[in-house]
Each structure stands twice: as C-alpha cells, then as structure tokens.
N, C-alpha and C positions, 0 to 999 in steps of 0.2 A: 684737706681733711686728713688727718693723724689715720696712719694703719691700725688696724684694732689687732689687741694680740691673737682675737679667734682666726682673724683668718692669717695673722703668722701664720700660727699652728695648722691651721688646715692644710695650705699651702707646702709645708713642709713635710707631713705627712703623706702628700698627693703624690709628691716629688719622691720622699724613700720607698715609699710603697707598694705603688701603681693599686689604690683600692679598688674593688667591685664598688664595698660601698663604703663611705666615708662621713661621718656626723662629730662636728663640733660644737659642744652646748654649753653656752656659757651660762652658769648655775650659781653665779654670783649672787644672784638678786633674793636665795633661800638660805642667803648664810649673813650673817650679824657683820656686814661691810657697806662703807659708804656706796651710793647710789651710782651707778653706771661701772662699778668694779668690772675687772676681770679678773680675778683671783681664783675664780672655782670653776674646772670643766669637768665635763663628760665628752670622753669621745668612744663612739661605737666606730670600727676598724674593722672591714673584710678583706683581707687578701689573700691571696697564693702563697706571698713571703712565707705565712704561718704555717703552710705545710708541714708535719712532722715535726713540730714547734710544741712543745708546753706551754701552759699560761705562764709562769714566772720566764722565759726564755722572751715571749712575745711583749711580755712588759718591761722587760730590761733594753729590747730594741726599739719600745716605742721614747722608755727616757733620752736612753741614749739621743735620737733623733732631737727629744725638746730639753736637753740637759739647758740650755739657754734660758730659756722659759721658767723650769723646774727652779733653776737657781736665783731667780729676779723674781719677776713679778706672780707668776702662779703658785698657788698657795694650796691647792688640793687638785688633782688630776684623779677621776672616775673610767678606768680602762673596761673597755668589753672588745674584744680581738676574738675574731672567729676567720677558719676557713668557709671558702663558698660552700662547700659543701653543710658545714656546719651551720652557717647563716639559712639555710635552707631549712633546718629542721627547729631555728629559733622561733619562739610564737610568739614572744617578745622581749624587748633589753629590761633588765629589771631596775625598776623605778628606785631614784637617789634617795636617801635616808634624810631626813627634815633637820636639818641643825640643829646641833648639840647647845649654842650659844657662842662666845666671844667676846671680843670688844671692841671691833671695826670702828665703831660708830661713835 
C-alpha cells in the first residue's frame, strides 16, 4: 500500500516540530478534484517552536518544512499555528471556506 501524502506531511511536521498538537485534513474531497485526491489540507499546528513567532514567520517555517509537497502534488495548504498557550485560549479552528470551483474533474 502506496504512502498517502497526509501522512508525509504529518510525519514531517512531527519530526520539525515536536507538536503538543498536530492535525492533518485532507480537504480534497470539497474542492472540484477527481475522487481520493490529495490536493487540499488543513493543518492545525501547536508548538513551542512558535514562541515569539508571528503568523507569517510560522508559515514560512511550516513551507519551508513541506516545500516538497507545496511544489508537486499539494495544491492548497490551510495553516492554523498556535503556541500552547495560545491553543488554550482557542474555542475552535475556524471552518475551511466551500470551493470556489475548478476543473479537477
């Protein structure tokens, strides 16, 4: 059985980042692409790394990490990067936006 790129990516993120908490959602299946795609995630991201981090500093080091991915096969990445502290006071990740359309299919 072929590796799936979500758990690449999970995998590699586990590995740069040592996460509290870690979620990779592959969100292919709400965007206008043949069927078992992996084209579209979301990943929500807690760590330490992000201490005294900005959000564009913590997305430049989560590409960085999937520059592989970003350049092949993933077609849209949905970032949420929080310190623990931060994830403490979330009450939840805010819900992905319904496709615009395409022509996957």
């Amino acid at each position: 059985m072929p590796i799936m790129i979500k758990d690449e990516i999970n995998t590699a993120l586990q590995v740069a980042f040592a996460p509290q908490t870690l979620r990779v959602e592959n969100e292919s299946f709400r965007h206008n692409v043949p069927e078992g795609s992996e084209t579209h995630f979301k990943v929500t991201l807690v760590s330490e790394a992000f201490s005294g981090q900005r959000s564009v500093k913590r997305h430049q080091s989560v590409y960085a990490v999937l520059k592989e991915w970003l350049a092949g096969p993933v077609h849209a990445l949905a970032l949420h990067t929080y310190t623990p502290d931060e994830w403490d006071q979330v009450a939840a990740v805010p819900a992905s936006p319904d496709c615009r359309g395409g022509t996957g299919k």
